[in-house]
N, C-alpha and C positions, 0 to 999 in steps of 0.2 A: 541399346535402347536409350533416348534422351527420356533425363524425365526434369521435373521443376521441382524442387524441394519444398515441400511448405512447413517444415518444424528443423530442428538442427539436429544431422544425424553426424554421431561421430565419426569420424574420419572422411567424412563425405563431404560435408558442408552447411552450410543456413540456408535459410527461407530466404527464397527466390533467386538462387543460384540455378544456372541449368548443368545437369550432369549428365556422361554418355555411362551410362549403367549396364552390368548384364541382364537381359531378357529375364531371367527367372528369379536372380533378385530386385527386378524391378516391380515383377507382378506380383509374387507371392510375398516377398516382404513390404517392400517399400510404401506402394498400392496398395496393399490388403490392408497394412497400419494408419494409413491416411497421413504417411508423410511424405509421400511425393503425388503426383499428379504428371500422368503421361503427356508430353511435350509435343506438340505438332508446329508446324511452321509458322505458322503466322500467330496464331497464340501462346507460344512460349514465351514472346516476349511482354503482352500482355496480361498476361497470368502473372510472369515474373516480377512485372512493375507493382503489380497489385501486393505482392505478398510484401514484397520489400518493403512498400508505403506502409503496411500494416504493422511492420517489424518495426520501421522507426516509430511510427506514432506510440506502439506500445513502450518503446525505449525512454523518447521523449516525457509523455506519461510516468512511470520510472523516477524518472529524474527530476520531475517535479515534485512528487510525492517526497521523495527522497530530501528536498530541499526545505517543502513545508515542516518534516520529520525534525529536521536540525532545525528550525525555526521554537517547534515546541518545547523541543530539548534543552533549548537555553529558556526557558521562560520560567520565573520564578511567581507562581500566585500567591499574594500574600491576600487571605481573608480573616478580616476583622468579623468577631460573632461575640455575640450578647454571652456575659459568663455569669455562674451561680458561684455560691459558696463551693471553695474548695475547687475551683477551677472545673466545674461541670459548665458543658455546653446547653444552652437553651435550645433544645432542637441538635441541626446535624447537620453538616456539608455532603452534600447529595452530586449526581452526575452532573446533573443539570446545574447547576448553580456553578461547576465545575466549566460545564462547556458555553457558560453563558459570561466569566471571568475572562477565559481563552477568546473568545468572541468581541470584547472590549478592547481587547489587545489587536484586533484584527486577526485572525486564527479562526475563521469559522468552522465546525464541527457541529456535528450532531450529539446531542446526551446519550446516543444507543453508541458512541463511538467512545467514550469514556468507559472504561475496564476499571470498574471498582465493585468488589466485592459485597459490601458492605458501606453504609454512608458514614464519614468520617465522624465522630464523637468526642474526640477529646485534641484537647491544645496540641501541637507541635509541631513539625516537618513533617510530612509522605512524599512520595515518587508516585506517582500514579499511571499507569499506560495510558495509550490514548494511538486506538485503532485507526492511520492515518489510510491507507491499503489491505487488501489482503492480503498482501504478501509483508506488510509493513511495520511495525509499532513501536511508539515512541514512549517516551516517559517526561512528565512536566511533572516539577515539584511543588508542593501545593505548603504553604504554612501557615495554620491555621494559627492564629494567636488573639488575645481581648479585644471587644471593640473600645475606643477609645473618647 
């Protein structure tokens, strides 16, 4: 039985590959898990063009991500904040202040895309993540030191 692949099964192949399969592991596996799609003549190849489009766009995507990622990674924020005695911070370095630094730089993000615990408080260096994908995340170094 031909069928069109639409996820990538091992030993078999990727999305939108056409393969001649047996009958029962086409129906009962393949089919039932919604990783192939039974192949008829004239839509096999439509089908298969489709999946493959979708394969690369999600790559390509990927690969952007991936590029923005190493963009943040080299980025060093340096924030000047108002200090008290004894080097207490007036206030606190927040997401937002975080993704709006990044944003200056060209690096647009969201403050819900900033992964910080806690808003920063005291002078020094941090590493901060920074949810670029779901499947992604980067870290940009943030050093918070006097304003001048």
């Amino acid at each position: 039985m031909k069928v069109i692949l639409t996820a990538v099964v091992p030993k078999l192949g990727k999305p939108g590959d056409v393969k001649e399969v047996a009958g029962g592991y086409a129906k009962n596996y393949l089919i039932a898990n919604g990783l192939a799609l039974p192949a008829s003549d004239g839509s096999a190849k439509k089908i298969g063009d489709s999946i493959a489009a979708r394969v690369q766009k999600g790559e390509r995507a990927r690969s952007e991500s991936e590029a923005f990622a190493q963009k943040i990674s080299a980025t060093v924020l340096t924030m000047g904040v108002k200090v008290g005695e004894g080097g207490k911070l007036f206030g606190s370095v927040t997401t937002k202040e975080i993704a709006e630094a990044l944003a200056r730089r060209g690096l647009d993000i969201d403050k819900h895309q900033v992964l910080l615990d806690e808003p920063l408080k005291q002078l020094g260096s941090y590493k901060v993540q920074v949810k670029v994908a779901p499947h992604l995340v980067s870290e940009v170094t943030v050093v918070i030191e006097p304003k001048a």
